[in-house]
mmCIF file of the C-alpha atoms, coordinates in Angstrom:
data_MODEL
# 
_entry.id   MODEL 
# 
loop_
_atom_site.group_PDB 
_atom_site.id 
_atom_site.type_symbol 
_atom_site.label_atom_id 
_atom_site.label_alt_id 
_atom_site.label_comp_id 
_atom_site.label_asym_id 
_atom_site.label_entity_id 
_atom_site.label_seq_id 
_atom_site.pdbx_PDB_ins_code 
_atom_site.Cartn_x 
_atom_site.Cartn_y 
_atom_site.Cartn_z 
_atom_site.occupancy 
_atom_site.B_iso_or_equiv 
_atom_site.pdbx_formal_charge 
_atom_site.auth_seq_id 
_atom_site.auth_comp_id 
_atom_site.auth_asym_id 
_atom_site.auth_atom_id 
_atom_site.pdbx_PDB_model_num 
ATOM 1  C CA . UNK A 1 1  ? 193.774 90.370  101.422 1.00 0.00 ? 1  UNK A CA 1 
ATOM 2  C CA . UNK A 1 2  ? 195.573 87.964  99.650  1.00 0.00 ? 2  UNK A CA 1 
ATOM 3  C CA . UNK A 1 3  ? 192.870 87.284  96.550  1.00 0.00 ? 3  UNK A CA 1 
ATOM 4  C CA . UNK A 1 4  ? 190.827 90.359  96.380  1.00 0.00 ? 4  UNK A CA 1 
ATOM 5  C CA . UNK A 1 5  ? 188.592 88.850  93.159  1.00 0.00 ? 5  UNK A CA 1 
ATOM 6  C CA . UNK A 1 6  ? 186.798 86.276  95.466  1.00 0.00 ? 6  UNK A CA 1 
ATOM 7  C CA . UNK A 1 7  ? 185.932 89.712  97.722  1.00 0.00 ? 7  UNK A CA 1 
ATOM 8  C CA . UNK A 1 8  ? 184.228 91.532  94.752  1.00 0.00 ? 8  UNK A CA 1 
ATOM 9  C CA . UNK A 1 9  ? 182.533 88.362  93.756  1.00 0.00 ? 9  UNK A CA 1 
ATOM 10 C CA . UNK A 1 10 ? 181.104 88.025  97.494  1.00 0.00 ? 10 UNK A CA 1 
ATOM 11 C CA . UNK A 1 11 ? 180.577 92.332  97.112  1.00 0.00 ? 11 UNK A CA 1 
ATOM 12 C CA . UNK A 1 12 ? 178.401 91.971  94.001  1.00 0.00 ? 12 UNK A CA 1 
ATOM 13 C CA . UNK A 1 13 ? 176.432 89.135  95.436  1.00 0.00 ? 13 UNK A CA 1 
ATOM 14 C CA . UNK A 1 14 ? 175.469 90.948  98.268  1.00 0.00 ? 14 UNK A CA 1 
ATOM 15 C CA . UNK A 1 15 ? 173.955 93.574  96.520  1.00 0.00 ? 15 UNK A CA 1 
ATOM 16 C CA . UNK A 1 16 ? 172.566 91.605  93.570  1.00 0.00 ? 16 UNK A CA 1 
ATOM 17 C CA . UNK A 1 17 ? 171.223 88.238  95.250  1.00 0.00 ? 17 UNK A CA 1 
ATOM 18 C CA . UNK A 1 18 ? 167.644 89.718  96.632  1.00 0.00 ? 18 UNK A CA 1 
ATOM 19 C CA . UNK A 1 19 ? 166.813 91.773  93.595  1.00 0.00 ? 19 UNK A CA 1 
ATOM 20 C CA . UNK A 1 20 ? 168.127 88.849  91.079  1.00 0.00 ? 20 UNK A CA 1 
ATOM 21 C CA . UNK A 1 21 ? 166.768 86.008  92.848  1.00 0.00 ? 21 UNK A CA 1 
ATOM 22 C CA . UNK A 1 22 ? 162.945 87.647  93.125  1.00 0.00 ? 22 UNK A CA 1 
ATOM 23 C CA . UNK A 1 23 ? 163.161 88.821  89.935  1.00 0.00 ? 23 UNK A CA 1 
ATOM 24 C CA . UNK A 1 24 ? 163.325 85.223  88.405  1.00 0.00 ? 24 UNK A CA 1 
ATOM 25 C CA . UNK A 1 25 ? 161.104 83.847  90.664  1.00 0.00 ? 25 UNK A CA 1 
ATOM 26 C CA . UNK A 1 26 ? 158.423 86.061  90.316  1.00 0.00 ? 26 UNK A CA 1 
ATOM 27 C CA . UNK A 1 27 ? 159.576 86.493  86.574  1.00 0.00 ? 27 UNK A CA 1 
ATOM 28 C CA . UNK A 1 28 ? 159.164 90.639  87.387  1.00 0.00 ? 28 UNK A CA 1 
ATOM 29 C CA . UNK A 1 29 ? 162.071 92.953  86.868  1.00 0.00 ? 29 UNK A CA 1 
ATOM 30 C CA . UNK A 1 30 ? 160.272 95.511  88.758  1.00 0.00 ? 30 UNK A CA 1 
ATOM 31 C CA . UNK A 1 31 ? 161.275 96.594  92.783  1.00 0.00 ? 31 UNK A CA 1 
ATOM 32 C CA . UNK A 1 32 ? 160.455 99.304  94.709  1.00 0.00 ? 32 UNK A CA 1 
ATOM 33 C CA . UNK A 1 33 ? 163.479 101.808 94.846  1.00 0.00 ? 33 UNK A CA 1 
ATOM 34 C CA . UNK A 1 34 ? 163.381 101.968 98.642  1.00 0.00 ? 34 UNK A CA 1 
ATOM 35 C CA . UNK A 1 35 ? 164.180 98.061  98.818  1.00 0.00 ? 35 UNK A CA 1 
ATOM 36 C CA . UNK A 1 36 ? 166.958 98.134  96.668  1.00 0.00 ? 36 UNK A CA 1 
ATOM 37 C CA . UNK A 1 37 ? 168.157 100.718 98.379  1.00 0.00 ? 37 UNK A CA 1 
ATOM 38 C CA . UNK A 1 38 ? 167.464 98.496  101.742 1.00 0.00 ? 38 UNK A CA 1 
ATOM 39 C CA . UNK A 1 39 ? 169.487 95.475  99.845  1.00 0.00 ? 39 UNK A CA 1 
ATOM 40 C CA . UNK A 1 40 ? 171.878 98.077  98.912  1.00 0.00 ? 40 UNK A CA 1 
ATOM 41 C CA . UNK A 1 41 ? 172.584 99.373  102.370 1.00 0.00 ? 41 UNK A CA 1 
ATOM 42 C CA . UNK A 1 42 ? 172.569 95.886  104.069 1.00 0.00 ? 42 UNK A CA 1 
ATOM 43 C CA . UNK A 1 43 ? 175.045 94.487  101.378 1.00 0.00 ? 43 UNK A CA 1 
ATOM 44 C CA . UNK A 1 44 ? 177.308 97.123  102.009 1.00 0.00 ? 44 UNK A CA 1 
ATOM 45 C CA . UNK A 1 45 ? 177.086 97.500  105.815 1.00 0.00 ? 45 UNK A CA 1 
ATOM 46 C CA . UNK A 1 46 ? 178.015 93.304  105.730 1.00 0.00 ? 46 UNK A CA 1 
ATOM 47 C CA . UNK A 1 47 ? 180.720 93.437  103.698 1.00 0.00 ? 47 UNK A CA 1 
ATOM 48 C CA . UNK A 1 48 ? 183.278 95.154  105.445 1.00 0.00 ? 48 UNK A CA 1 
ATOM 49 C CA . UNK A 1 49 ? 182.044 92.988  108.837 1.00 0.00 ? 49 UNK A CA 1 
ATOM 50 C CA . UNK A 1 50 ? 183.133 89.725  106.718 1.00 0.00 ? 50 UNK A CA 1 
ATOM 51 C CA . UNK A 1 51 ? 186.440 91.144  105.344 1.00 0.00 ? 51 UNK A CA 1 
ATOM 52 C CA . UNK A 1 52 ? 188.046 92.939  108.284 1.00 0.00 ? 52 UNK A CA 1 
# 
């Protein structure tokens, strides 16, 4: 890949988003380990799919 920074700015995104964006709208920190986990897992398993 030519620009690999926009890559890990796409990988951290797709981990962080869910968690991040439900933590300020519900203004709780707090998830349950097995969803981020899930969010985890489903970040990871897109990435490589959109950077082939």
């Amino acid at each position: 890949m030519d620009d690999p920074l926009p890559a890990a700015h796409h990988f951290a995104g797709l981990l962080l988003w869910i968690p991040v964006d439900k933590a300020m709208c519900t203004g709780s920190p707090q998830h349950p380990e097995a969803d981020l986990d899930n969010w985890a897992a489903t970040g990871a398993r897109a990435f490589p799919a959109a950077y082939r």
